[in-house]
C-alpha positions as CSV (number, residue, x, y, z in Angstrom):
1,X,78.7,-53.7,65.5
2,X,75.7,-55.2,63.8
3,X,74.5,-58.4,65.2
4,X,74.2,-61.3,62.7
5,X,70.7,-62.8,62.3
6,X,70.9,-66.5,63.5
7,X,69.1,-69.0,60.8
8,X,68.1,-72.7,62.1
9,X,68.1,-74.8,59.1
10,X,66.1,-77.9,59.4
11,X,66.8,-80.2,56.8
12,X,68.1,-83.7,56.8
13,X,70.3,-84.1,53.4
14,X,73.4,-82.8,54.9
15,X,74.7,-81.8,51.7
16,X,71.9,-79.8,51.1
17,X,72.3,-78.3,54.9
18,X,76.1,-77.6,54.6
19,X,75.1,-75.8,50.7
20,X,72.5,-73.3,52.1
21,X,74.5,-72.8,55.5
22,X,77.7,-71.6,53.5
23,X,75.6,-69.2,50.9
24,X,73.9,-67.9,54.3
25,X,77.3,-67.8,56.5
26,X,78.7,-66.2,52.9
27,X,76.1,-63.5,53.3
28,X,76.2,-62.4,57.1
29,X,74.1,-64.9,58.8
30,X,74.8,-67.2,61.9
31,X,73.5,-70.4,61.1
32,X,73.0,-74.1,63.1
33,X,71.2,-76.8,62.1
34,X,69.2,-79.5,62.5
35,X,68.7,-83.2,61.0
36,X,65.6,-84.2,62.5
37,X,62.5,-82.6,64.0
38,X,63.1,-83.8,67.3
39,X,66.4,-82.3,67.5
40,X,65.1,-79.3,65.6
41,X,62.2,-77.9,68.4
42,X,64.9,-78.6,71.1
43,X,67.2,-76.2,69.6
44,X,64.2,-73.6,68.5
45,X,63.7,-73.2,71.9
46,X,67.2,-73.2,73.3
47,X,69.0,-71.4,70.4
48,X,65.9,-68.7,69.8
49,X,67.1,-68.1,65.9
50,X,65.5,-65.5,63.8
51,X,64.6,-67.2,60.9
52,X,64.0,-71.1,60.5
53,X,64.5,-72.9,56.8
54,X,62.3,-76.2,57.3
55,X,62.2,-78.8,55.0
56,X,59.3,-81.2,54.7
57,X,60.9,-83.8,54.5
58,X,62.3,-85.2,58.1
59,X,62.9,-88.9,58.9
60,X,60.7,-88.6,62.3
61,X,58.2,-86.6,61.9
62,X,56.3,-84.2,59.1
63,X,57.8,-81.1,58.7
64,X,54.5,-79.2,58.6
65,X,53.7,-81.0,62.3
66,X,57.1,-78.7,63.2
67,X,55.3,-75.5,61.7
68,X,52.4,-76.1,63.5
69,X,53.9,-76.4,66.8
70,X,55.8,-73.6,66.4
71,X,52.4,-71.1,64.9
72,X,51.2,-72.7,68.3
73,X,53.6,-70.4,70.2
74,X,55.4,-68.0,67.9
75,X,55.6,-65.7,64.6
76,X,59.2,-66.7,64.1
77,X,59.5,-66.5,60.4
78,X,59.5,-69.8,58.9
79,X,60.6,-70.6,54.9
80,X,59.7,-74.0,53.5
81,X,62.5,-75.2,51.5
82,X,60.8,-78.6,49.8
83,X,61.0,-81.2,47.0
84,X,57.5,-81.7,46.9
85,X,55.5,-79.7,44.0
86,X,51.9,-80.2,44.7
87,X,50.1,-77.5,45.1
88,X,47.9,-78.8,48.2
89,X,51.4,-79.4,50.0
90,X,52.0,-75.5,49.5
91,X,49.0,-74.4,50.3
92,X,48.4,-76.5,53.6
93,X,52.2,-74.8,54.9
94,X,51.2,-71.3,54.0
95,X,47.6,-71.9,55.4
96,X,49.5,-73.3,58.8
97,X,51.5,-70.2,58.8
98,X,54.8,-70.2,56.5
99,X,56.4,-67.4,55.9
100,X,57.1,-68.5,51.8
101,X,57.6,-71.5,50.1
102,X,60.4,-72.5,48.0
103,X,60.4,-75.2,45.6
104,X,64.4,-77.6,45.3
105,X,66.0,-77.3,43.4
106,X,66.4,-73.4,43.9
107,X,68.4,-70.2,43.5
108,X,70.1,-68.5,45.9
109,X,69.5,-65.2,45.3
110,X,65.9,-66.2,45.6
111,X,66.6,-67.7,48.9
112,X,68.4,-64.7,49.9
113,X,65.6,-62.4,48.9
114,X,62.9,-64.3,50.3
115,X,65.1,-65.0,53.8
116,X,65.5,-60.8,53.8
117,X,62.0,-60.6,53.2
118,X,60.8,-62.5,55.9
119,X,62.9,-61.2,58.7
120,X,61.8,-57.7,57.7
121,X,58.2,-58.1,58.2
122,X,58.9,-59.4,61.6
123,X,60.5,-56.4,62.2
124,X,57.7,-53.7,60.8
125,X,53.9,-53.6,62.0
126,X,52.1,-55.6,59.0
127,X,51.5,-52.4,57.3
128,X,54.7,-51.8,56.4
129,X,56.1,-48.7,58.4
130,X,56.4,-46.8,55.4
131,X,53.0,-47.3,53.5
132,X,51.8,-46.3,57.7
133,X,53.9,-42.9,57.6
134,X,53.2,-41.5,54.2
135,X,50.1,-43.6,52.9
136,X,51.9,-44.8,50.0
137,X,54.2,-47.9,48.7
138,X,56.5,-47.3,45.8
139,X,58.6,-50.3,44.0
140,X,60.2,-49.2,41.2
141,X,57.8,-46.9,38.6
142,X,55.0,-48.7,40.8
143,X,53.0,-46.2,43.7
144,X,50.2,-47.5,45.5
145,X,48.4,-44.5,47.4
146,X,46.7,-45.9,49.8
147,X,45.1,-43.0,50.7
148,X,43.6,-41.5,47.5
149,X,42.9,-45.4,46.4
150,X,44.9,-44.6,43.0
151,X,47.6,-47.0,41.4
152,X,50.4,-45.2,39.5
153,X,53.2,-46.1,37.2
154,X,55.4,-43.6,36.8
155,X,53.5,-40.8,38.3
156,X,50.7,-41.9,36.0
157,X,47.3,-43.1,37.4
158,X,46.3,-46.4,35.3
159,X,42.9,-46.4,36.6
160,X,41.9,-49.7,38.2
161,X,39.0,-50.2,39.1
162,X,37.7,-50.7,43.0
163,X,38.3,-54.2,43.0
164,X,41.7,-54.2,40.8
165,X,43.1,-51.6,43.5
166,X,41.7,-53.8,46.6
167,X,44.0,-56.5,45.2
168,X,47.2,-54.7,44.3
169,X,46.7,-52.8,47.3
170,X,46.5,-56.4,49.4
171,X,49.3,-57.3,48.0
172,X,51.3,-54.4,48.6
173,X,50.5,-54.6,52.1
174,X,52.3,-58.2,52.2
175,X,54.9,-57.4,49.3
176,X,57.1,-60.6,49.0
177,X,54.9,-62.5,50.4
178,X,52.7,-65.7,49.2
179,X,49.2,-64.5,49.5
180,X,46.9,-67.8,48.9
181,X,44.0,-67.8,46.8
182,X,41.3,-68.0,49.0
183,X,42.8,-66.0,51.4
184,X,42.9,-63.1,48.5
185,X,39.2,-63.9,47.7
186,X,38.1,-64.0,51.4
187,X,40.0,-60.5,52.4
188,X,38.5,-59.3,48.8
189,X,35.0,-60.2,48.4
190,X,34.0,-61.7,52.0
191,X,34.4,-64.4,54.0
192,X,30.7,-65.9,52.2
193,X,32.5,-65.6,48.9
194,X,32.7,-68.6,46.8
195,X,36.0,-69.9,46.4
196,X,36.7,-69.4,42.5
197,X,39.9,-68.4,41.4
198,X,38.4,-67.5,38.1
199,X,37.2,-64.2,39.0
200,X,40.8,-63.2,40.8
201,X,42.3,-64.5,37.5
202,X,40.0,-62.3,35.4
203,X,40.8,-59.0,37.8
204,X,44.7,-60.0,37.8
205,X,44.6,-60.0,34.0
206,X,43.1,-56.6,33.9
207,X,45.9,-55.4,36.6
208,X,48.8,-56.9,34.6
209,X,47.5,-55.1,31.4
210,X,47.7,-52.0,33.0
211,X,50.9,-51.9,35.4
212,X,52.7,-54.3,33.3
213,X,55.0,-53.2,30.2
214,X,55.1,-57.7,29.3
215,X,52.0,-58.8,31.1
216,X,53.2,-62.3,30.4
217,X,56.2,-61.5,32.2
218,X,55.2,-59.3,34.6
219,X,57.9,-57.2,37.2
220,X,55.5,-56.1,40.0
221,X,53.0,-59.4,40.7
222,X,53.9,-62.3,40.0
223,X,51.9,-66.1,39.9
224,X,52.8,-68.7,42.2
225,X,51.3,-71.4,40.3
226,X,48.4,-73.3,42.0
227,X,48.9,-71.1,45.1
228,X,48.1,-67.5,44.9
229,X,50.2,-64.5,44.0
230,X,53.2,-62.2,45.3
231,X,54.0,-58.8,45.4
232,X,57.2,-58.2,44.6
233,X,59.3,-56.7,47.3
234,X,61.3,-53.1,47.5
235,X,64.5,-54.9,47.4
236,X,64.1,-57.1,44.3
């Protein structure tokens, strides 16, 4: 018998608590929660769960302050569920270590995805067990060989150019995962590189144009506005 993943959802609105713990206890996951932060590092350590749903939002203390004692210690995947937009707000959790970031209000089979997501790459080296055994990634008509540095859609080679495949192959790498900005550009062009979006903009356009069939609604790599881009996963 398959052991159920345990989820420790730390969030204070309990109707917003008991909502996410019956879509997750709906789906096959244990779950326990926690109402403040103080309550919710005692039960990280004595409940060990697999995956933790944080909001930012706690009446004692700053949800990031809880992410950043936990990165302290461990890689326990961690998904900020929040109310607040901003983009520096995103970008400070996924820069302390967050596994994703999900705006509220949101959908569940987003939060579903993103929770399957998460607990996978804990459970894979980082990159990916499959792109490691046969040098390539496939999603949908998508292939990435990693090993011939070609791009394909459809058995097709679209012909990117160095730069275009460094980026789609980055993000394959970390498919369903929020990659920042300036983490892109750093892993891209150098840690010296100056931070301007503008250029990974210009290279994402050219991408989209060629492994998109709507580049302005694209299926493979999608915009997290204000924060970077995303991969999208095998199972999406």
């Amino acid at each position: 018998m398959k052991l159920k993943d345990k989820v420790l959802i730390i969030e204070d609105e309990q109707s917003i608590s008991n909502f996410i713990s019956t879509i997750l206890g709906a789906n096959g996951y244990d779950t326990i929660a926690a109402g403040s932060g103080e309550e919710a590092l005692s039960m990280i350590s004595s409940h060990c769960p697999d995956l933790i749903i944080l909001d930012l939002g706690l009446p004692d203390m700053d949800g990031l302050d809880i992410l950043q004692e936990v990165r302290s210690w461990s890689n326990l995947p961690i998904i900020v569920v929040s109310a607040r937009t901003h983009e520096h707000d995103k970008v400070k959790a996924l820069d302390l270590g967050a596994d994703d970031y999900i705006e509220k209000p949101f959908g569940t089979s987003e939060l579903l995805a993103r929770i399957r997501t998460a607990i996978r790459h804990t459970r894979t080296p980082l990159t990916n067990g499959g792109i490691a055994q046969s040098g390539k990634l496939s999603i949908g008509a998508l292939t990435i060989d990693y090993d011939k540095h070609h791009v394909l859609m459809n058995g097709t080679d679209v012909h990117l150019t160095l730069n275009e495949f460094k980026i789609v192959a980055l993000l394959g790498k970390y498919a369903g995962k929020v990659l920042t900005y300036d983490y892109m550009i750093r892993e891209i062009w150098g840690p010296k590189a100056k931070a301007d979006n503008q250029i990974l903009r210009v290279n994402m356009a050219n991408i989209r144009r060629k492994i998109e069939k709507n580049p302005a609604a694209p299926e493979y790599i999608f915009t997290e506005i204000g924060v970077g881009y995303r991969m999208r996963d095998e199972d999406e």
